[in-house]
N, CA, C and O atoms as a Maestro MAE file, in Angstrom:
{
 s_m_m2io_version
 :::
 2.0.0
}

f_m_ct {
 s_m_title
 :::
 protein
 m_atom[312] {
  # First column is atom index #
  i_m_mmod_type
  r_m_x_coord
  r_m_y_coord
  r_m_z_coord
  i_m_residue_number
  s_m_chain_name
  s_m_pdb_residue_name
  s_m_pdb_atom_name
  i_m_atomic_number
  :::
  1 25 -30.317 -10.768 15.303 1 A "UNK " " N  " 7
  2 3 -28.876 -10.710 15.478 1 A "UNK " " CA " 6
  3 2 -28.224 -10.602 14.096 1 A "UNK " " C  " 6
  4 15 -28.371 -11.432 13.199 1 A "UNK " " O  " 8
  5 25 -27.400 -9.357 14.018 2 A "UNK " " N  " 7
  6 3 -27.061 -9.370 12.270 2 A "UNK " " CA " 6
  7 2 -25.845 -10.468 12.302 2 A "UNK " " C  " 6
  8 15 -25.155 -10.892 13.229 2 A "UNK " " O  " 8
  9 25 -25.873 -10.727 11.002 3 A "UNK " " N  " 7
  10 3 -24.833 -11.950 10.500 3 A "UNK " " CA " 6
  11 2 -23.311 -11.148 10.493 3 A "UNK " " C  " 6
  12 15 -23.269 -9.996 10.062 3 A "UNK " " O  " 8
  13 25 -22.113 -11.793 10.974 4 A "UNK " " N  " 7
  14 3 -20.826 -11.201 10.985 4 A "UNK " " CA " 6
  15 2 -20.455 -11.541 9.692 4 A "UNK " " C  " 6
  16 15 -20.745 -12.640 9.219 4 A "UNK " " O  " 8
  17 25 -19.634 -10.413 8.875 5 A "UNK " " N  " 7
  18 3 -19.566 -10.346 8.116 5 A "UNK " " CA " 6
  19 2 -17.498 -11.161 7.831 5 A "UNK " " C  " 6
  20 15 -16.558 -10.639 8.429 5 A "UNK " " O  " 8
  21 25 -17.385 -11.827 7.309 6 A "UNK " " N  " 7
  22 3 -16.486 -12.804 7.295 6 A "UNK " " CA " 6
  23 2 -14.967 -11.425 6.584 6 A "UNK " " C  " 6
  24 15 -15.012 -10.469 5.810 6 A "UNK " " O  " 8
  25 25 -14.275 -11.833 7.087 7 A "UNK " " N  " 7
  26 3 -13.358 -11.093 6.886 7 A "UNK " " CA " 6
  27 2 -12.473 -11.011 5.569 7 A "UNK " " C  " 6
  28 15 -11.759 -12.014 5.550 7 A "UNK " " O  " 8
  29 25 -12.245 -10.218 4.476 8 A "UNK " " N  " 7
  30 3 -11.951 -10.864 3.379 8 A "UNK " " CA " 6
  31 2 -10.626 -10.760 3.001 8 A "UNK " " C  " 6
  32 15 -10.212 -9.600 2.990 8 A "UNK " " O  " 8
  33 25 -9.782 -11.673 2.667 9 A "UNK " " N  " 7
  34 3 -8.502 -11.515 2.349 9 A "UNK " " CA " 6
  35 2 -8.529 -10.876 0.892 9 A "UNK " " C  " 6
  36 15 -9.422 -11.037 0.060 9 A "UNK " " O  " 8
  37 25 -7.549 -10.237 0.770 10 A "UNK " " N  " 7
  38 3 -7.058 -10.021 -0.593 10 A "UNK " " CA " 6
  39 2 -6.950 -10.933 -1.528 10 A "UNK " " C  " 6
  40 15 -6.781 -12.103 -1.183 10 A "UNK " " O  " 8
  41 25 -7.026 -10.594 -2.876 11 A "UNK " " N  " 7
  42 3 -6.755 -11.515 -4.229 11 A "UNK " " CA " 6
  43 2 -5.760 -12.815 -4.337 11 A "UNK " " C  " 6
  44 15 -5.992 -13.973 -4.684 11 A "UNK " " O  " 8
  45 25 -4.271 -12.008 -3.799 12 A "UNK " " N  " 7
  46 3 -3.285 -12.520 -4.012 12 A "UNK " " CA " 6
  47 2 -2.534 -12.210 -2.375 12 A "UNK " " C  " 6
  48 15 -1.500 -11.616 -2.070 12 A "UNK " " O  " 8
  49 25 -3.516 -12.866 -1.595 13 A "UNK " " N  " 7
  50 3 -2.703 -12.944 0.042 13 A "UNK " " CA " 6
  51 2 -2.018 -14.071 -0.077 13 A "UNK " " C  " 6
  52 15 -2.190 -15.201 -0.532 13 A "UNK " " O  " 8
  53 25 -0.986 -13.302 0.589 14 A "UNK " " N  " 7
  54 3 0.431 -14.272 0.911 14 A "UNK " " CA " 6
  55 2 0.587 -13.773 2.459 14 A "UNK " " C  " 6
  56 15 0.772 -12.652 2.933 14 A "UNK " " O  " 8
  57 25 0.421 -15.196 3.113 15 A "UNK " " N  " 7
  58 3 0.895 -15.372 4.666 15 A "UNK " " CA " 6
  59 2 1.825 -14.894 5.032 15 A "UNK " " C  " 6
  60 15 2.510 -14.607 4.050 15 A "UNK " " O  " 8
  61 25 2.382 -14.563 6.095 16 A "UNK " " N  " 7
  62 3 3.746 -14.185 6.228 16 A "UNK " " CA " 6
  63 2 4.298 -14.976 7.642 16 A "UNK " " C  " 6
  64 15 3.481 -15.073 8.558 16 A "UNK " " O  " 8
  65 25 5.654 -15.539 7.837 17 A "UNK " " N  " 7
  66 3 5.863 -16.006 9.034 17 A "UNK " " CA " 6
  67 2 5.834 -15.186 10.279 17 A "UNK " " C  " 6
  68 15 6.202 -14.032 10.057 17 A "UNK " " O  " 8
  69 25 5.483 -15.441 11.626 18 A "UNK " " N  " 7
  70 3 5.474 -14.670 12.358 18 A "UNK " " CA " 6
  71 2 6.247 -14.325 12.801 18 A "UNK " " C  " 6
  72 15 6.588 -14.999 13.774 18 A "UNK " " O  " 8
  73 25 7.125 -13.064 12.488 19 A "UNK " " N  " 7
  74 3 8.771 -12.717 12.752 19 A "UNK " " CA " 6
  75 2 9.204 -12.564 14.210 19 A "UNK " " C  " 6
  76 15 10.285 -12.849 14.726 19 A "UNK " " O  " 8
  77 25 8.186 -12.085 14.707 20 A "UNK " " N  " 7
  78 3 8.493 -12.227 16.459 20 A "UNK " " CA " 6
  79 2 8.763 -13.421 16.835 20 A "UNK " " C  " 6
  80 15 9.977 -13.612 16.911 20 A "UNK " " O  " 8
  81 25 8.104 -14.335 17.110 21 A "UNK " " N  " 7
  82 3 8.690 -15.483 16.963 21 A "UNK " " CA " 6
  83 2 9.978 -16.022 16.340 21 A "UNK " " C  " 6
  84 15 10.661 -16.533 17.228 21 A "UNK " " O  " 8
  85 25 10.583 -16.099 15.091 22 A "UNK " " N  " 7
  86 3 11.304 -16.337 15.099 22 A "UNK " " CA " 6
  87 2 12.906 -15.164 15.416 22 A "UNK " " C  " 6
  88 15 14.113 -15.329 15.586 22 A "UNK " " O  " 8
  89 25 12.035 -14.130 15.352 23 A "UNK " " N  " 7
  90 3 13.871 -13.348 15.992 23 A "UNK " " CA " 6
  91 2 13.765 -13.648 17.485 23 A "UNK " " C  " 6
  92 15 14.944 -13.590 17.834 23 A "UNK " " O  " 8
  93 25 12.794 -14.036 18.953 24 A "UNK " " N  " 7
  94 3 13.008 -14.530 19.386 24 A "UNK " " CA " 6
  95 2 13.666 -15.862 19.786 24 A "UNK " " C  " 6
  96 15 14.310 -15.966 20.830 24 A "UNK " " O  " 8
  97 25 13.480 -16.909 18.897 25 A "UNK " " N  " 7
  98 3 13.968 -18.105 18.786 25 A "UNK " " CA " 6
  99 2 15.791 -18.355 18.565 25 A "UNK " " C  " 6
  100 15 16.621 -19.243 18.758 25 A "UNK " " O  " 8
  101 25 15.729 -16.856 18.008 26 A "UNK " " N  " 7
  102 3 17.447 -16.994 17.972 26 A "UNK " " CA " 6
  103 2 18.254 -16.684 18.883 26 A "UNK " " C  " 6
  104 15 17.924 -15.913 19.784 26 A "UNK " " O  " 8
  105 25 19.571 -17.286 18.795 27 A "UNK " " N  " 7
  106 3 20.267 -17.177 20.185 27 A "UNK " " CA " 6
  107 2 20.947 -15.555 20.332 27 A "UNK " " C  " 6
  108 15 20.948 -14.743 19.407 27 A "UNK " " O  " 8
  109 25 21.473 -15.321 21.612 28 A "UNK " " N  " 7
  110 3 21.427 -13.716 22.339 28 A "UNK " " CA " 6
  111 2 22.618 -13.441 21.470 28 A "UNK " " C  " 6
  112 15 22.781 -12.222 21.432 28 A "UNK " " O  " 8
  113 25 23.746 -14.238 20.574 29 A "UNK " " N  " 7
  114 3 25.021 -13.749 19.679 29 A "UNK " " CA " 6
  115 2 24.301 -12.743 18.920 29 A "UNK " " C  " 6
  116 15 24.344 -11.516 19.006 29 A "UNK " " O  " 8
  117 25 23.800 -13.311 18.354 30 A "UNK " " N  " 7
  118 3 22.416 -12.656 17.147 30 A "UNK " " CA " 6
  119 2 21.924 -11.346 17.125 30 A "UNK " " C  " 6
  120 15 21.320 -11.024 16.102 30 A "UNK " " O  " 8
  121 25 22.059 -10.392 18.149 31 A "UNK " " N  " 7
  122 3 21.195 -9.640 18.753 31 A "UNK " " CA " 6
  123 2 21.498 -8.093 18.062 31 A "UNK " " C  " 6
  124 15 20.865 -7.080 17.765 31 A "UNK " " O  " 8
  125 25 22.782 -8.570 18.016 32 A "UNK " " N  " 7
  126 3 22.793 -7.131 16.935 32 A "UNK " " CA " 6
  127 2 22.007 -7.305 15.576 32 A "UNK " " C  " 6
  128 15 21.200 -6.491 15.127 32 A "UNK " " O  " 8
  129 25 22.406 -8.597 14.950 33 A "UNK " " N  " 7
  130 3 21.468 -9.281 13.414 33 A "UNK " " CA " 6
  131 2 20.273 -8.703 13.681 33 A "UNK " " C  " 6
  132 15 19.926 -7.968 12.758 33 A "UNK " " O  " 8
  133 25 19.355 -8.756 14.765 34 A "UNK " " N  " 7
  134 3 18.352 -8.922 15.273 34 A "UNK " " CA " 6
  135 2 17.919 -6.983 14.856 34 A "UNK " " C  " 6
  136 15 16.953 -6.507 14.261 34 A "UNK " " O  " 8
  137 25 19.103 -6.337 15.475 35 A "UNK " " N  " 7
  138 3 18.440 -4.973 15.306 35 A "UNK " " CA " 6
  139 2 18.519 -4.580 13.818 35 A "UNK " " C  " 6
  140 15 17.625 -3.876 13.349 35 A "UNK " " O  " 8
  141 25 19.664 -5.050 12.963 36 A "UNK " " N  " 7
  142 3 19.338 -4.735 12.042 36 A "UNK " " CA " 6
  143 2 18.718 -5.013 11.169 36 A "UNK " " C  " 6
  144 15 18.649 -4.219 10.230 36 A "UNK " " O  " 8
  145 25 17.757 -6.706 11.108 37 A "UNK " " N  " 7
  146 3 16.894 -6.691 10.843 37 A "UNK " " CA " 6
  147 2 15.514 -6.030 10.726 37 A "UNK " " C  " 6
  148 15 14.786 -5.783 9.764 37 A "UNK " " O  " 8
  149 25 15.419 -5.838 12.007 38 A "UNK " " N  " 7
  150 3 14.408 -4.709 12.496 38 A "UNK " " CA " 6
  151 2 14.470 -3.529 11.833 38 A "UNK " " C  " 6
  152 15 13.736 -3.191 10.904 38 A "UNK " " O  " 8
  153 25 15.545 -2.768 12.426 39 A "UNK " " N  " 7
  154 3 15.940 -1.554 11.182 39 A "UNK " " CA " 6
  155 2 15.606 -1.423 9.840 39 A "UNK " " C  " 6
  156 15 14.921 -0.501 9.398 39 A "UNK " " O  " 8
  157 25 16.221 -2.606 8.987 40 A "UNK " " N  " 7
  158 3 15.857 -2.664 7.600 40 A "UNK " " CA " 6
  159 2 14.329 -3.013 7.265 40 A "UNK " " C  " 6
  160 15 13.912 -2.622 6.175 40 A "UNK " " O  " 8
  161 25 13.696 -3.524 7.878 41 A "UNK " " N  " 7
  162 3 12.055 -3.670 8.055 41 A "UNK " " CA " 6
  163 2 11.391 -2.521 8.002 41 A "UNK " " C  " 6
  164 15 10.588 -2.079 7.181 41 A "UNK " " O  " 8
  165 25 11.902 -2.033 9.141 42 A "UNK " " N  " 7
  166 3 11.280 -0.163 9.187 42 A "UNK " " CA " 6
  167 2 11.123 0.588 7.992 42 A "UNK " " C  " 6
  168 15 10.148 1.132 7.475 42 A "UNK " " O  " 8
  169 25 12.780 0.446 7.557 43 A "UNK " " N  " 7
  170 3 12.823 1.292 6.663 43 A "UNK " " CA " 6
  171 2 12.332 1.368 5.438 43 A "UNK " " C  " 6
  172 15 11.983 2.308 4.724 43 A "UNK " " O  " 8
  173 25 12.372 -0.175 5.271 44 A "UNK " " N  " 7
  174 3 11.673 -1.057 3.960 44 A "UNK " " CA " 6
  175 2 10.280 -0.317 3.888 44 A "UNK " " C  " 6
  176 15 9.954 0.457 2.987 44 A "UNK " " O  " 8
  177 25 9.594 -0.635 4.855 45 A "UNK " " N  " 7
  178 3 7.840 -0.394 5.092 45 A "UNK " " CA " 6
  179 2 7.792 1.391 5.235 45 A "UNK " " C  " 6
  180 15 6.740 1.979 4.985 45 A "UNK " " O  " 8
  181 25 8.581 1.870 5.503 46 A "UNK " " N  " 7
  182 3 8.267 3.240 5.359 46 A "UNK " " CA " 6
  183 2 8.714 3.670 3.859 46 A "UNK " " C  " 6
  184 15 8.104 4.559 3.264 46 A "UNK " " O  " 8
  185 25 9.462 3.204 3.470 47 A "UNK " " N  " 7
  186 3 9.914 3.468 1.890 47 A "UNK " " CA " 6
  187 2 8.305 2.671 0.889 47 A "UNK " " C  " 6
  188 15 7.875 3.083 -0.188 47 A "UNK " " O  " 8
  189 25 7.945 1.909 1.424 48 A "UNK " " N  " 7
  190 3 6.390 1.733 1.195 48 A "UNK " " CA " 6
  191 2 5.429 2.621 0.818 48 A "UNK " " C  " 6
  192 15 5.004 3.031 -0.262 48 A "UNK " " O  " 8
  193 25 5.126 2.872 2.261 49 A "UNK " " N  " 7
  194 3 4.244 3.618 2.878 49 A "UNK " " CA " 6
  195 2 4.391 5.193 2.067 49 A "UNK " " C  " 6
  196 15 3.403 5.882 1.809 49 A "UNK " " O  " 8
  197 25 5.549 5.521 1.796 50 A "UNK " " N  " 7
  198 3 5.584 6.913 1.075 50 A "UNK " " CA " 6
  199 2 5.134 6.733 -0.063 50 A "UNK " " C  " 6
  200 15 4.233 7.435 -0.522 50 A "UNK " " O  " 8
  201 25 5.768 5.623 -0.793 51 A "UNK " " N  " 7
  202 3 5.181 5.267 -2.220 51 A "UNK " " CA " 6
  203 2 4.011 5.323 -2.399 51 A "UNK " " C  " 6
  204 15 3.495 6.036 -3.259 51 A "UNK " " O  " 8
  205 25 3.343 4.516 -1.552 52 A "UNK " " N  " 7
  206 3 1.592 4.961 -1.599 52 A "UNK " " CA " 6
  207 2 0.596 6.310 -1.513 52 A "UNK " " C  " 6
  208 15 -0.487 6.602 -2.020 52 A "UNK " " O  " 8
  209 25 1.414 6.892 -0.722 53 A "UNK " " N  " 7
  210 3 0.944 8.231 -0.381 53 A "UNK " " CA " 6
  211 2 1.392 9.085 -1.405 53 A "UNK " " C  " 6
  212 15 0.581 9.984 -1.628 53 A "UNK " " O  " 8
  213 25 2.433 9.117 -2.124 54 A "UNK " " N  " 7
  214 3 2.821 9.642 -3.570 54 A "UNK " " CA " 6
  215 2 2.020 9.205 -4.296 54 A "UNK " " C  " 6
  216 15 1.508 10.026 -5.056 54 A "UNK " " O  " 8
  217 25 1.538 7.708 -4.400 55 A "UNK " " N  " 7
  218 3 0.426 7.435 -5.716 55 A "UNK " " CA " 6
  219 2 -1.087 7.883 -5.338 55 A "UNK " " C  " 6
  220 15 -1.852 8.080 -6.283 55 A "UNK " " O  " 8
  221 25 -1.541 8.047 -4.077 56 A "UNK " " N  " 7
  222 3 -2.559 8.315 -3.916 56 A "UNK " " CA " 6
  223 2 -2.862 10.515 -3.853 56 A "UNK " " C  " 6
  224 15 -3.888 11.171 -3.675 56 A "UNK " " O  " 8
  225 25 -1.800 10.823 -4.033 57 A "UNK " " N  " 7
  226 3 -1.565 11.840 -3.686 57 A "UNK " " CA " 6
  227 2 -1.998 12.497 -5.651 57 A "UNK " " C  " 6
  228 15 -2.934 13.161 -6.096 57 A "UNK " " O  " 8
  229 25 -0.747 11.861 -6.314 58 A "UNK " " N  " 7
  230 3 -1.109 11.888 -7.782 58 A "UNK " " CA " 6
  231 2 -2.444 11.367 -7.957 58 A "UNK " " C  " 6
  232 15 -2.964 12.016 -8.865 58 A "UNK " " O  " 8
  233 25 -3.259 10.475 -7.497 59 A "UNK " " N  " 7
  234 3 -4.382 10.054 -8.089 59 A "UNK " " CA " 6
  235 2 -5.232 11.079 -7.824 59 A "UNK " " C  " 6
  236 15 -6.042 11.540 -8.628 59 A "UNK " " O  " 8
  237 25 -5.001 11.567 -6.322 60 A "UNK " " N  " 7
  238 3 -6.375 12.920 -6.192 60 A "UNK " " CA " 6
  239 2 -6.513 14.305 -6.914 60 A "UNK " " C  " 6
  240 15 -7.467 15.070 -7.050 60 A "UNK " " O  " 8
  241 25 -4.927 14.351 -7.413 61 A "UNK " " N  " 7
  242 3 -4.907 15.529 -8.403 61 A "UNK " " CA " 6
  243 2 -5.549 15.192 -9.465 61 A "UNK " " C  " 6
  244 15 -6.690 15.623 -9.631 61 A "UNK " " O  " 8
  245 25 -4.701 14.005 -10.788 62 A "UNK " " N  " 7
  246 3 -5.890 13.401 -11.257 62 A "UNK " " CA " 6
  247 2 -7.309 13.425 -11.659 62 A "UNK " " C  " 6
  248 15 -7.860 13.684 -12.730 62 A "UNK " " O  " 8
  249 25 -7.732 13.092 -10.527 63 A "UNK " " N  " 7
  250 3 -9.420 13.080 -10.516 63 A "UNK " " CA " 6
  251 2 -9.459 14.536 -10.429 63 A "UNK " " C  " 6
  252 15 -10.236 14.977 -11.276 63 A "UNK " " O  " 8
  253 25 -8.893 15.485 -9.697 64 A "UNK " " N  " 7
  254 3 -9.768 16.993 -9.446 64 A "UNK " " CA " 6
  255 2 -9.721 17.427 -10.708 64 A "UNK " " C  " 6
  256 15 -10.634 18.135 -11.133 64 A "UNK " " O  " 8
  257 25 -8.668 17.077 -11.493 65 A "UNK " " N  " 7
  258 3 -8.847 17.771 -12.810 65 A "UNK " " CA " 6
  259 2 -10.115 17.474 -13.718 65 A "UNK " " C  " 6
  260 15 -10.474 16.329 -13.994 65 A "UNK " " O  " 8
  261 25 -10.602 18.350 -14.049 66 A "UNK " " N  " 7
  262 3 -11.667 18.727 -15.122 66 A "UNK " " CA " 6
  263 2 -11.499 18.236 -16.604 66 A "UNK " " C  " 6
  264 15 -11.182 19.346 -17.032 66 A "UNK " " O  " 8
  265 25 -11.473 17.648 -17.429 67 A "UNK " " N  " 7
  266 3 -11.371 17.661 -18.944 67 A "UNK " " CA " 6
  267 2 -12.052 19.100 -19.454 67 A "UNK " " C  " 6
  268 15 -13.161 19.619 -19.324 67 A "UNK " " O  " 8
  269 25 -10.826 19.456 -20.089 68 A "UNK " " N  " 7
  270 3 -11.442 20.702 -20.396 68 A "UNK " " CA " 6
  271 2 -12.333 20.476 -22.081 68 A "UNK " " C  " 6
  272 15 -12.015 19.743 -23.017 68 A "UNK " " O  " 8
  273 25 -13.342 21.292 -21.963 69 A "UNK " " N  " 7
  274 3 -14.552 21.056 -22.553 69 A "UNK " " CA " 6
  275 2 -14.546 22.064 -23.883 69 A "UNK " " C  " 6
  276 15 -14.808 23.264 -23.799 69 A "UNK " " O  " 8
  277 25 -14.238 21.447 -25.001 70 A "UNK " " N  " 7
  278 3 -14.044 21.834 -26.398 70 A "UNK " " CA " 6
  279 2 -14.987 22.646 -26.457 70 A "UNK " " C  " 6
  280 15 -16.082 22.460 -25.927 70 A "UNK " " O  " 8
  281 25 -14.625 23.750 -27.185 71 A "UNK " " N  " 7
  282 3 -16.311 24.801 -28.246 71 A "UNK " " CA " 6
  283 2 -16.646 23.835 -28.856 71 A "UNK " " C  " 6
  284 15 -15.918 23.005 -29.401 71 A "UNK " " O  " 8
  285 25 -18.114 23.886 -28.793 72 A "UNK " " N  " 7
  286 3 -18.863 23.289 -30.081 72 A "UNK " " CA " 6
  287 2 -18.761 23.228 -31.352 72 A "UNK " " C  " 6
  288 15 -18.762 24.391 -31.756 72 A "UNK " " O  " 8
  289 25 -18.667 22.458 -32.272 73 A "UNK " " N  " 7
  290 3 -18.184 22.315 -33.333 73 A "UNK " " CA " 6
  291 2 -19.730 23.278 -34.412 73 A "UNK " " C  " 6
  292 15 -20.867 23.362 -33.947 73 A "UNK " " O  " 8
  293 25 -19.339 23.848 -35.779 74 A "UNK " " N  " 7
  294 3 -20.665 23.756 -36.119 74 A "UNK " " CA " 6
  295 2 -21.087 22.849 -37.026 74 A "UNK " " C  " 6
  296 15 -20.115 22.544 -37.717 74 A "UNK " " O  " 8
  297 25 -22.072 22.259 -37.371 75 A "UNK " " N  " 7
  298 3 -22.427 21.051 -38.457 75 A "UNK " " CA " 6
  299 2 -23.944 21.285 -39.266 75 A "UNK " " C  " 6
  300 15 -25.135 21.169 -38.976 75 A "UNK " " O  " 8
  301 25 -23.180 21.660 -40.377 76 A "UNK " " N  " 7
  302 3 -24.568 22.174 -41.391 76 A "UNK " " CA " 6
  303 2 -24.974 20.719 -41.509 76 A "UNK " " C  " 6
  304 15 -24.307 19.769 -41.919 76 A "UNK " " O  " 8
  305 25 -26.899 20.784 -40.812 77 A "UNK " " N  " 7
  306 3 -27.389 19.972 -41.730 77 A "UNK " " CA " 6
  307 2 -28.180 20.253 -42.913 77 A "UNK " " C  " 6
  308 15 -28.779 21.284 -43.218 77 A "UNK " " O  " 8
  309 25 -28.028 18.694 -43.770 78 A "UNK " " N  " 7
  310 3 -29.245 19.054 -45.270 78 A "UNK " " CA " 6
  311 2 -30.434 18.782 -45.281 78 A "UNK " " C  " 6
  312 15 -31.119 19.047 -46.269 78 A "UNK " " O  " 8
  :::
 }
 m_bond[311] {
  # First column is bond index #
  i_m_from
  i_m_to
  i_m_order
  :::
  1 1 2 1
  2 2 3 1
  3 3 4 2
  4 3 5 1
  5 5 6 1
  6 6 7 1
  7 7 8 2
  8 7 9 1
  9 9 10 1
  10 10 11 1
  11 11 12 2
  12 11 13 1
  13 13 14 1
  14 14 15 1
  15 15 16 2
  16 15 17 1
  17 17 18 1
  18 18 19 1
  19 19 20 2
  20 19 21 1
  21 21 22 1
  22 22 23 1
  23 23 24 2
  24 23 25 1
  25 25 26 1
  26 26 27 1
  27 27 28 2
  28 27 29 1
  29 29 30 1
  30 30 31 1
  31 31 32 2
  32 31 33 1
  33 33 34 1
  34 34 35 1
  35 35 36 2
  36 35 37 1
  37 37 38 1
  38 38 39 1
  39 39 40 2
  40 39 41 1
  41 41 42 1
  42 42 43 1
  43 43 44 2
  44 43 45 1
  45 45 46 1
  46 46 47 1
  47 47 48 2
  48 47 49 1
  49 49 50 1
  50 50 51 1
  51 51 52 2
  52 51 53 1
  53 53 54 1
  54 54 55 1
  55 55 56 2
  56 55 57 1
  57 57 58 1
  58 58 59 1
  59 59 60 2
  60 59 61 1
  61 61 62 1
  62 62 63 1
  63 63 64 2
  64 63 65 1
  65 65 66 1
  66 66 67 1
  67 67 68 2
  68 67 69 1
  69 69 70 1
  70 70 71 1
  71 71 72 2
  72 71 73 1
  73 73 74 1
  74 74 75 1
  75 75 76 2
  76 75 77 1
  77 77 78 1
  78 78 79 1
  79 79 80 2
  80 79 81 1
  81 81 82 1
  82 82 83 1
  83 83 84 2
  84 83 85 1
  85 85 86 1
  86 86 87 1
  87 87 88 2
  88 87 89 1
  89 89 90 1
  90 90 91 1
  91 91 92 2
  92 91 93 1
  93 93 94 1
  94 94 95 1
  95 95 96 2
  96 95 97 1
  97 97 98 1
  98 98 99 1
  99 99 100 2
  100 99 101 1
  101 101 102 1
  102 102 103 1
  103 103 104 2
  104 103 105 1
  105 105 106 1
  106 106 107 1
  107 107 108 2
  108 107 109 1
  109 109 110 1
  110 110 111 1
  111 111 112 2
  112 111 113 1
  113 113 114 1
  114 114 115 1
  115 115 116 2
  116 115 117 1
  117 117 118 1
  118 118 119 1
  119 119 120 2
  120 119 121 1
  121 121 122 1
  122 122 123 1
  123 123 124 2
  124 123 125 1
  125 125 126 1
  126 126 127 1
  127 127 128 2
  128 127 129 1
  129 129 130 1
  130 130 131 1
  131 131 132 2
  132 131 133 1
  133 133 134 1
  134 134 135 1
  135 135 136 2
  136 135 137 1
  137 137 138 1
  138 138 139 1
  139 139 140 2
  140 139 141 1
  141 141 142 1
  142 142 143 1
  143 143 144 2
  144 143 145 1
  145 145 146 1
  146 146 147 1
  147 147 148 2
  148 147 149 1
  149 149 150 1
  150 150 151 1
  151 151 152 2
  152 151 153 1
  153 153 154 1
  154 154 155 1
  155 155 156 2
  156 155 157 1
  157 157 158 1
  158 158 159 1
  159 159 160 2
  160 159 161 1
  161 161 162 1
  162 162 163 1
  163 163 164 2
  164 163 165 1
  165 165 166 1
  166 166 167 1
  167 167 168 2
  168 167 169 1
  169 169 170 1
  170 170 171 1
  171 171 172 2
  172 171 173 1
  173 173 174 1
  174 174 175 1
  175 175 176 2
  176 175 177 1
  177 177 178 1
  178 178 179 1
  179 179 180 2
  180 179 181 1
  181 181 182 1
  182 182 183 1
  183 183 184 2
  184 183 185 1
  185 185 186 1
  186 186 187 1
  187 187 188 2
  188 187 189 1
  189 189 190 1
  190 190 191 1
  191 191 192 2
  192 191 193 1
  193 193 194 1
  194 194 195 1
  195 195 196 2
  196 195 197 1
  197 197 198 1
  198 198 199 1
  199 199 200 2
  200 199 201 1
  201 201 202 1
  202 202 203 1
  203 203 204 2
  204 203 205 1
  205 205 206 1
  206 206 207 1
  207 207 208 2
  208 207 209 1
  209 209 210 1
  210 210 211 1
  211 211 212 2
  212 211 213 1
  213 213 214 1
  214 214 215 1
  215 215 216 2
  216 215 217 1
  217 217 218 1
  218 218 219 1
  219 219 220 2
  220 219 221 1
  221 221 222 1
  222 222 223 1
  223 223 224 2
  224 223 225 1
  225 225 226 1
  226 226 227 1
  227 227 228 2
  228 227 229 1
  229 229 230 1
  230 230 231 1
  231 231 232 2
  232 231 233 1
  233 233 234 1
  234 234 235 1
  235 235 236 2
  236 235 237 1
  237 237 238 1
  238 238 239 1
  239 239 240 2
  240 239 241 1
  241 241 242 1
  242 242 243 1
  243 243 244 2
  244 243 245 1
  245 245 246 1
  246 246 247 1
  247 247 248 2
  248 247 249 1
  249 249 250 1
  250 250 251 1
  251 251 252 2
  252 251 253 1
  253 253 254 1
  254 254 255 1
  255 255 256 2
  256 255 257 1
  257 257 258 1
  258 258 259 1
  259 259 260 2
  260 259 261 1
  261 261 262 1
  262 262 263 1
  263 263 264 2
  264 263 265 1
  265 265 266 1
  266 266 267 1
  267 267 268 2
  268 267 269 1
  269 269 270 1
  270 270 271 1
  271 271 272 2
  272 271 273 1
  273 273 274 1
  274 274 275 1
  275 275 276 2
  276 275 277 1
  277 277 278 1
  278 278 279 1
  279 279 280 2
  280 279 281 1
  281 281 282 1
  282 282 283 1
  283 283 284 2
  284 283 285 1
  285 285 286 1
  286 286 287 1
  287 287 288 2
  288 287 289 1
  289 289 290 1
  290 290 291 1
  291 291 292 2
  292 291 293 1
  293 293 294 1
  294 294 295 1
  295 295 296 2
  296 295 297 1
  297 297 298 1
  298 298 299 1
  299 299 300 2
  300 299 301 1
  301 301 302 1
  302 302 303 1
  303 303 304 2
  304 303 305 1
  305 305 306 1
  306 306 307 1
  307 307 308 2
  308 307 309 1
  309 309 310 1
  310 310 311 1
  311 311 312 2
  :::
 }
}
């Protein structure tokens, strides 16, 4: 039976509260708060999510590039 392999958090994990829970917990006045919370979440995490894909996007160009490879120098030896 292979051994399960334990799940690994990140370096610097930080918990987060469970937001469902608490935008449920608030009362029905709230409910617009509620969407625009939500809203700004979205937008937050997609303004993310692009950022990453821009840095990973630059990193693959990056790497495809070649160092371009000097002529040989000449060197008299004595």
């Amino acid at each position: 039976m292979p051994e399960e392999k334990e799940k690994q958090m990140p370096k610097y994990y930080i918990p987060l509260p469970d937001f469902s829970a608490i935008l449920e917990s608030l009362p029905p006045e709230l409910n617009e708060t509620k969407k625009h919370f939500i809203q700004a979440s979205k937008e937050f995490l997609l303004a993310i999510r692009s950022m990453i894909d821009a840095t990973i996007t630059i990193a693959d160009k990056l790497l495809e590039e070649k160092p371009k490879a000097e002529p040989a120098k000449k060197v008299k030896v004595k």
